[in-house]
C-alpha positions as CSV (number, residue, x, y, z in Angstrom):
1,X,35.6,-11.4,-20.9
2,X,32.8,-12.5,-18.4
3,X,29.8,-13.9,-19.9
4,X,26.7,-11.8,-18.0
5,X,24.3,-13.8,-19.9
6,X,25.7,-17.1,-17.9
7,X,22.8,-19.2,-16.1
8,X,22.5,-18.6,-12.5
9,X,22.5,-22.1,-12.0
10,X,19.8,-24.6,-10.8
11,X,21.2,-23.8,-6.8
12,X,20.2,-20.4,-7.0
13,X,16.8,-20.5,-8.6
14,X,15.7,-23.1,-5.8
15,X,16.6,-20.6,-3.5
16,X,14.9,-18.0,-5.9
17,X,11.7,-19.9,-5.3
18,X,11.9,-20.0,-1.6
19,X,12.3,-16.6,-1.4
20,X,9.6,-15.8,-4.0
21,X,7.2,-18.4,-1.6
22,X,8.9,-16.1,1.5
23,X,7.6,-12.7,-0.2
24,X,4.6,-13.6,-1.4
25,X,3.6,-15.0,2.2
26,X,4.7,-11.9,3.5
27,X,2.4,-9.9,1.3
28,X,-0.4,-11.8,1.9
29,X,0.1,-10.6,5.7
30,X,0.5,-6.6,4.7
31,X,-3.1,-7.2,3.4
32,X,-4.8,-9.6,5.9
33,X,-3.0,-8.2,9.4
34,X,-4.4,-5.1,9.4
35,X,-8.1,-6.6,8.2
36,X,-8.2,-9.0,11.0
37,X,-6.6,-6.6,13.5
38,X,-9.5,-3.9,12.7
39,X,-12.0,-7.1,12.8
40,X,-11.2,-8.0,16.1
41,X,-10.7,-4.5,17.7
42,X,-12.1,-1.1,17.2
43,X,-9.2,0.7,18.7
44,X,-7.2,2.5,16.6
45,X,-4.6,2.2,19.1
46,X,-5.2,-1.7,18.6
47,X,-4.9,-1.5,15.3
48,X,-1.8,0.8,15.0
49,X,-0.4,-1.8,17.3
50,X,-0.3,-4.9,15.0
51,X,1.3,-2.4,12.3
52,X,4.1,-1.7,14.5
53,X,4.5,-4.7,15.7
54,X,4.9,-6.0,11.9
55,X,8.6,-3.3,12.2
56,X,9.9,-3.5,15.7
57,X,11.8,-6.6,15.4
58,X,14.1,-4.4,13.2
59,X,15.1,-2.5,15.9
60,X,14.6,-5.1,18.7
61,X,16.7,-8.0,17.1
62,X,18.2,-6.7,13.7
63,X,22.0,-6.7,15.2
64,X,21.2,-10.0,16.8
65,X,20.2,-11.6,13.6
66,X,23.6,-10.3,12.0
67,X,25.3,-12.0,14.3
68,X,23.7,-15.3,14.4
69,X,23.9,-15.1,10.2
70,X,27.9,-14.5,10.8
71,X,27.9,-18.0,13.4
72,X,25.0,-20.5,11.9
73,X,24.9,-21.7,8.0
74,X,22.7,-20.0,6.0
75,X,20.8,-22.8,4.8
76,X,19.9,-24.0,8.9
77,X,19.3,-20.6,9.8
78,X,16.6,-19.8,6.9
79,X,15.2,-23.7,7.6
80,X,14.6,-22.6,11.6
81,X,14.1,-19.5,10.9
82,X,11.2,-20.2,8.5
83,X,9.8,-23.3,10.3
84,X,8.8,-21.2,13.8
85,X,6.8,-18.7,11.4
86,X,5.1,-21.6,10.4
87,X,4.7,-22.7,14.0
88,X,3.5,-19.8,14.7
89,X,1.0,-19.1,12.0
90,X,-0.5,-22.2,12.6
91,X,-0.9,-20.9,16.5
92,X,-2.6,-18.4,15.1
93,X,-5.0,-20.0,12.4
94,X,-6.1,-22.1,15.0
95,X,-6.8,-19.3,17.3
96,X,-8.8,-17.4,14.5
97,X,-10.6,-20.6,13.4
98,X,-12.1,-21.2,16.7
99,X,-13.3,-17.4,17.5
100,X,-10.2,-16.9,20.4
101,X,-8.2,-14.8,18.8
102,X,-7.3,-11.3,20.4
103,X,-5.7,-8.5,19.4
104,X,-3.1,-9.1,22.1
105,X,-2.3,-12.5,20.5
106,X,-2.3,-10.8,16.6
107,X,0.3,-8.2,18.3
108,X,2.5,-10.8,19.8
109,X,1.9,-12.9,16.4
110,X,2.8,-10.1,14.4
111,X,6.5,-9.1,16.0
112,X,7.3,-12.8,16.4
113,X,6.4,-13.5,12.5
114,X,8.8,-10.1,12.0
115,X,11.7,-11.5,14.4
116,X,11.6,-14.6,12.3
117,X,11.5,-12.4,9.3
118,X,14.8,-10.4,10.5
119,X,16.9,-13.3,10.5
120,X,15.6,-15.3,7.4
121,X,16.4,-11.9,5.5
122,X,19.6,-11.4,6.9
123,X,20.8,-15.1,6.5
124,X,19.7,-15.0,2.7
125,X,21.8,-12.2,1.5
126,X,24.8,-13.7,3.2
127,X,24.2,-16.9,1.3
128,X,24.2,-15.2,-2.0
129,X,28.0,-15.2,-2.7
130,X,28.0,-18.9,-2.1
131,X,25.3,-19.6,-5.0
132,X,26.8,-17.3,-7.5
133,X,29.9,-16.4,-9.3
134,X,31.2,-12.9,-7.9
135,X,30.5,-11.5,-11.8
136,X,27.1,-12.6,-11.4
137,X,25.9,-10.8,-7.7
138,X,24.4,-8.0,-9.5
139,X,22.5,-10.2,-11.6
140,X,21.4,-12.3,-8.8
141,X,20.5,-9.4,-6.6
142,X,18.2,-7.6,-9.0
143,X,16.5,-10.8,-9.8
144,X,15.4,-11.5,-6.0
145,X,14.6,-7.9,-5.7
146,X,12.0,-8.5,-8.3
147,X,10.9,-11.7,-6.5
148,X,10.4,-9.4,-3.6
149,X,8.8,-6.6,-5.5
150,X,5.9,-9.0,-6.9
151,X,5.6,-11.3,-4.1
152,X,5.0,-7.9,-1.7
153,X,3.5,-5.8,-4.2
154,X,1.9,-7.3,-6.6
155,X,0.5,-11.0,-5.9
156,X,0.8,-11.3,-1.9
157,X,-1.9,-8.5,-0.5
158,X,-4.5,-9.0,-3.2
159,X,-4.4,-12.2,-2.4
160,X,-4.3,-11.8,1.6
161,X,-7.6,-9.4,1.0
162,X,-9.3,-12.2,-1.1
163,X,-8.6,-14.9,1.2
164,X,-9.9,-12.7,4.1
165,X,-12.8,-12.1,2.8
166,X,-13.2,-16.2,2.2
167,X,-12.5,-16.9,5.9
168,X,-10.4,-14.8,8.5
169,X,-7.9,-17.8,9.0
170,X,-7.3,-18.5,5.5
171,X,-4.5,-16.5,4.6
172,X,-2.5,-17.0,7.2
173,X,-3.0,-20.9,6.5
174,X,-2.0,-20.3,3.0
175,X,1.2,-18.1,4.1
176,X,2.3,-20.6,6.5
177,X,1.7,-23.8,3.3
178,X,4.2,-21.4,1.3
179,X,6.2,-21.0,4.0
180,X,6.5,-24.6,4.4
181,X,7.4,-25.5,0.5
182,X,10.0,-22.3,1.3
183,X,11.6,-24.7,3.5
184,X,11.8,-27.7,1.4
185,X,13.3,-25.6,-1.1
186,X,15.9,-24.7,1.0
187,X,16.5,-28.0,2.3
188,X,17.4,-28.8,-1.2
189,X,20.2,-26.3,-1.7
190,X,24.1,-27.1,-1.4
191,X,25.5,-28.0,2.0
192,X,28.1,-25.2,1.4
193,X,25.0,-22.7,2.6
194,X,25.5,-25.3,6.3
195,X,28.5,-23.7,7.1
196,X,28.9,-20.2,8.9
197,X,31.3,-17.4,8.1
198,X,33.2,-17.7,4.3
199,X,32.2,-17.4,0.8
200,X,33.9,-16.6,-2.4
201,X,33.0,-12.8,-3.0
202,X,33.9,-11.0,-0.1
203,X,37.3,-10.8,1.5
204,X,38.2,-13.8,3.4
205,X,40.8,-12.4,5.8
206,X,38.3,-11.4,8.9
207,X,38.3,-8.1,10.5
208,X,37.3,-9.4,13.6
209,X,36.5,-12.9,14.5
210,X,32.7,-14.3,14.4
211,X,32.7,-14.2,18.1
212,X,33.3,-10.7,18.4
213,X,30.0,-9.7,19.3
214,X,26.4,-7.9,17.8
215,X,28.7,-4.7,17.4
216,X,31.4,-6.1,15.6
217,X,29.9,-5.4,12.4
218,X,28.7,-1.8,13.2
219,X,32.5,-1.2,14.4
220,X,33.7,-2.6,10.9
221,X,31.3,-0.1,9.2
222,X,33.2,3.0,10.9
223,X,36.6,1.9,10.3
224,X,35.1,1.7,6.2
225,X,35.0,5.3,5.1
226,X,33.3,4.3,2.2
227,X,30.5,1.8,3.1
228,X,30.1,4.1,5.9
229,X,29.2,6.4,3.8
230,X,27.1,4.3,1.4
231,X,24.9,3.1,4.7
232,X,24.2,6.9,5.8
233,X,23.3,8.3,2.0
234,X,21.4,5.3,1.4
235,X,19.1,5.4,4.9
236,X,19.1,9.3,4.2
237,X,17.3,8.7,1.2
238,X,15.2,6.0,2.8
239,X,14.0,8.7,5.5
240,X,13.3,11.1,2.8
241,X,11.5,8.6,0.8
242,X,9.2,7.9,3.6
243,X,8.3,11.6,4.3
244,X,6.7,12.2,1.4
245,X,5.2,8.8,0.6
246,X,3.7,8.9,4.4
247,X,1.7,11.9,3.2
248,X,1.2,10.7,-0.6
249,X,-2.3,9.4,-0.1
250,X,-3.6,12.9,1.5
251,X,-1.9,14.3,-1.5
252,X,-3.4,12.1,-4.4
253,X,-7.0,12.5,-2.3
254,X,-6.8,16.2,-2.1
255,X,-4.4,17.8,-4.9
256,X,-5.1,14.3,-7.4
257,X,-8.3,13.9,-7.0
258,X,-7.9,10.2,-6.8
259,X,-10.1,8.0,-4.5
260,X,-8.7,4.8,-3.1
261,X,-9.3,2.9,-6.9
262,X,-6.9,5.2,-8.3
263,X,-4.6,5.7,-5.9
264,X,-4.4,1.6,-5.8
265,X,-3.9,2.0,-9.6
266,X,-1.1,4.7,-9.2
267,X,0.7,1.9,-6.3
268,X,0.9,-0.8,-8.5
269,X,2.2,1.3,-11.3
270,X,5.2,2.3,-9.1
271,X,5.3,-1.3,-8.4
272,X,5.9,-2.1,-12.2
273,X,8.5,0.7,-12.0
274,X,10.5,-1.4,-9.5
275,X,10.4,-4.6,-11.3
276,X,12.1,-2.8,-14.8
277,X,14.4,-1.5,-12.2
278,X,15.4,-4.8,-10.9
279,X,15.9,-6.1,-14.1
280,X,18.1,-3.4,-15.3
281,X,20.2,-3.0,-12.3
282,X,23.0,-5.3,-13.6
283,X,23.1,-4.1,-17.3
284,X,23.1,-0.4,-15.8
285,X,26.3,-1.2,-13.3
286,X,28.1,-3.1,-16.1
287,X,27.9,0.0,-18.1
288,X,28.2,2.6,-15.9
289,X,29.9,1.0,-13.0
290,X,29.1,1.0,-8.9
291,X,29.9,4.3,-8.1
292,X,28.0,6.3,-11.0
293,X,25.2,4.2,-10.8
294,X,24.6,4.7,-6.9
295,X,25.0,8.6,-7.3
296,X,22.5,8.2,-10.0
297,X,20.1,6.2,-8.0
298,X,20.6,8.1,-5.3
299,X,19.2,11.6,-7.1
300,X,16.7,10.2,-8.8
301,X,15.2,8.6,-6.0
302,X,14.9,11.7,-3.7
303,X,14.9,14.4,-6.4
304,X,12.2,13.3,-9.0
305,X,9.7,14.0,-6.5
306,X,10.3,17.5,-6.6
307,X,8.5,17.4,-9.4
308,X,4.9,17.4,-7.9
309,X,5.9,20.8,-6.3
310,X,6.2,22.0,-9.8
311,X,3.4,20.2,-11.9
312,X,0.9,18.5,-9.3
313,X,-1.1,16.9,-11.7
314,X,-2.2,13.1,-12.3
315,X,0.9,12.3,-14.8
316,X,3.7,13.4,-12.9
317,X,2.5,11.3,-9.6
318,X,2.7,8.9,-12.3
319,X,5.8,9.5,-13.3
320,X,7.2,10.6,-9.6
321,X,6.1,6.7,-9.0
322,X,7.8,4.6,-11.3
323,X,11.1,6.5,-11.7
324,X,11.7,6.5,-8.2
325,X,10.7,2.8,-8.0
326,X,12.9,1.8,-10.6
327,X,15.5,3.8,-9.6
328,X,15.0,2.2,-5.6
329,X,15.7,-1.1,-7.0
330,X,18.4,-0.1,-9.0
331,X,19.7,1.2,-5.8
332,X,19.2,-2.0,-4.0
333,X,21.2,-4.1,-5.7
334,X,24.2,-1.8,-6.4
335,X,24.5,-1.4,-2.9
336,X,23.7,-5.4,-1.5
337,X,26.1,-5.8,-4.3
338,X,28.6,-3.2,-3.1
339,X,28.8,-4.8,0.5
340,X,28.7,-8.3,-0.6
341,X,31.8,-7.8,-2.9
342,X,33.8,-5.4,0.3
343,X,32.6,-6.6,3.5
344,X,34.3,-9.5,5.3
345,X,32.9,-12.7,5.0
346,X,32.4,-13.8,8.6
347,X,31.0,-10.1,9.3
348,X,28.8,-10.1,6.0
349,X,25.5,-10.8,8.5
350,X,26.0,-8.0,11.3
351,X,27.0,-5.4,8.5
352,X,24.2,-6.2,6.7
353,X,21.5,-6.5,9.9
354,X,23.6,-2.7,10.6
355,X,22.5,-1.5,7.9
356,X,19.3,-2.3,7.6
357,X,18.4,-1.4,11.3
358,X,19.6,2.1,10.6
359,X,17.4,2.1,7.4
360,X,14.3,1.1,9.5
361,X,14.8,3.2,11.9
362,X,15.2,6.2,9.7
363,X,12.4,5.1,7.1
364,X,10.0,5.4,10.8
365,X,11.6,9.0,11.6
366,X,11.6,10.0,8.4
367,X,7.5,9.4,8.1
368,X,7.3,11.0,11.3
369,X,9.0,14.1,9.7
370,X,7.4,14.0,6.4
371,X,3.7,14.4,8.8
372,X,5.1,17.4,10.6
373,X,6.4,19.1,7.8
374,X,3.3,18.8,5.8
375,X,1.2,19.6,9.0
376,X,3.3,23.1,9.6
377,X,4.0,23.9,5.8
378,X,1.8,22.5,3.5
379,X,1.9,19.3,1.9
380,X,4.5,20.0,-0.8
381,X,6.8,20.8,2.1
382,X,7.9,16.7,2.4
383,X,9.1,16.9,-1.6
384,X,11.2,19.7,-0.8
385,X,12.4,17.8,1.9
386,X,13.2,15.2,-0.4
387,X,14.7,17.4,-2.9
388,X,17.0,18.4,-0.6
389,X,18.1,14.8,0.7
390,X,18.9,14.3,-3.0
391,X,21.6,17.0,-2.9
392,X,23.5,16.2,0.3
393,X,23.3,12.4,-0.1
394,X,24.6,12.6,-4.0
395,X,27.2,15.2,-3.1
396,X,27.9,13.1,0.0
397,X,28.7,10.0,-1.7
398,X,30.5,11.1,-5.0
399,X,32.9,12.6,-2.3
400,X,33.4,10.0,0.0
401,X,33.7,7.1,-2.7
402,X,36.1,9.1,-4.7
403,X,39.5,7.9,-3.3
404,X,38.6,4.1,-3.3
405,X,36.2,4.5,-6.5
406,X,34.5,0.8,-6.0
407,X,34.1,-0.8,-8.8
């Protein structure tokens, strides 16, 4: 019988820190990016610039990291990866500190930060069956999704604001310090994380070898039926996630009645929702199992916010917030858990850069939607929307996952 209560293991909770240090550095930039950006220019264009910027590496250099997580050791590759962010973040502190900055420099700043971003995030989750017993990915998984949650959520941009209002190069002195005790974490992991494609979860015959190219692991993904189908339902839901939480703030302001206080408040509430998620991702799939929990996940997420269509009132945001949070996070790690367990080792880092480029670039589309909709219908049209995603992406994946039934 496996013991879920097992420790993690000291390994793993060094590289728990260094991601925690990672996230938290991360969400101090949500916060202090856009302050400086609006400091230094009154453009909106300007502005919207170093926003995008923060996302386009994504779709720029997502299938590139893949590949170079599938050829470099996880451990090097988050240690290089981490040290040119702190390169250059201290570019930039200096530039801030002595009144040059531009907003040209913030833009380039911002998408080199994100490149280095793409393959630090890519590397880690490839390193997470070398840390862990296979019985204990889901537990591993949720916990460094809750890492994630508060670093990004709940202690990172608060603190970015503060430290702006202290002195405009403060914050990103402070992310690139945590960066750089990231880093020395890392350092001190096991030199199993040195080597490139292998681990002990996922299937060690190859499907192609490491050399095979950025498309190798898009080509393995359509030769899957069934994390083919977990990839599409799950950036479905992403899009449809995004169209009505692009137009949430109008919503709250208008149909709430909150100002920016409460619909702060109302944030870190869903926030909370992800972290009990995280946390009872692991028990959930141990009861339940993979495939019931995803088509769970996957209903809840898009469908609960039906509900403001139906009650639009103060208590069901609330509610519409921290179910579909929780049940995000829950989502999250069955599925990193799915793909670490089924897809080949040596391809684990260009599936995995795959999959989230297609979930980035539908998350974008999907706000873009969730505008136009609410600009030609109304704003409960995105929930609808939603709703609807909810259906087909359920239905969608309790039909393709039924012959293989993973576990």
């Amino acid at each position: 019988m496996v013991d879920r209560s097992a420790s993690l293991g000291s390994a793993f909770w060094r590289f728990w820190g260094a991601s925690a240090l990672a996230n938290i550095g991360d969400g101090i930039r949500v916060a202090a990016f856009p302050l400086l950006a609006a400091a230094l220019s009154d453009s909106p264009v300007g502005v919207a610039a170093v926003a995008a910027a923060q996302f386009l590496p994504w779709l720029v250099t997502g299938l590139l990291a893949g590949s170079l997580a599938d050829r470099r050791g996880a451990r090097s590759l988050i240690v290089a990866a981490d040290t040119a962010r702190v390169a250059v973040l201290l570019t930039l502190v200096v530039a801030v500190a002595t009144g040059r900055a531009t907003i040209g420099l913030v833009v380039v700043a911002a998408f080199l930060l994100g490149v280095g971003e793409t393959v630090r995030d890519t590397a880690a989750q490839t390193a997470i069956p070398r840390l862990v017993r296979d019985d204990q990915l889901e537990k591993a998984n949720g916990r460094l999704v809750a890492g994630e949650i508060v670093g990004n959520e709940f202690v990172g941009p608060p603190v970015g604001a503060l430290l702006f209002v202290v002195g405009a190069a403060l914050p990103f002195a402070v992310n690139g310090a945590s960066l750089a005790l990231a880093v020395m974490l890392v350092l001190s992991l096991p030199l199993t994380l040195t080597r490139g494609a292998g681990g002990t979860s996922g299937p060690q015959p190859a499907a192609e070898p490491t050399d095979a190219g950025v498309l190798a692991g898009m080509r393995w993904l359509l030769a899957n039926p069934v994390m083919r189908a977990l990839v599409l339902v799950v950036a479905a839901v992403g899009a449809a996630d995004s169209a009505w939480f692009a137009i949430f703030v109008l919503y709250a302001r208008d149909s709430l009645g909150l100002g920016a206080v409460g619909f702060g408040l109302l944030l870190a509430t869903g926030a909370a929702g992800g972290l009990l998620g995280s946390f009872a991702a692991d028990r959930l799939i141990a009861r339940f199992a993979h495939r019931t929990v995803l088509a769970w996940s996957l209903a809840v997420t898009a469908g609960v916010p039906v509900l403001l269509v139906t009650a639009p009132n103060r208590w069901a945001a609330a509610t519409v917030v921290v179910t579909t949070s929780a049940s995000f996070a829950v989502l999250n790690v069955a599925a990193l858990s799915i793909r670490q367990r089924t897809v080949p080792a040596n391809l684990l880092g260009r599936v995995v850069a795959a999959s989230r480029t297609l979930t980035y670039a539908t998350a974008a589309l999907g706000a873009l939607l969730g505008g136009a909709l609410a600009g030609a219908l109304g704003a409960q049209a995105p929930f609808l929307f939603s709703g609807l995603v909810a259906v087909l992406a359920t239905a969608g994946w309790w039909s393709a996952s039924r012959a293989s039934r993973p576990a």
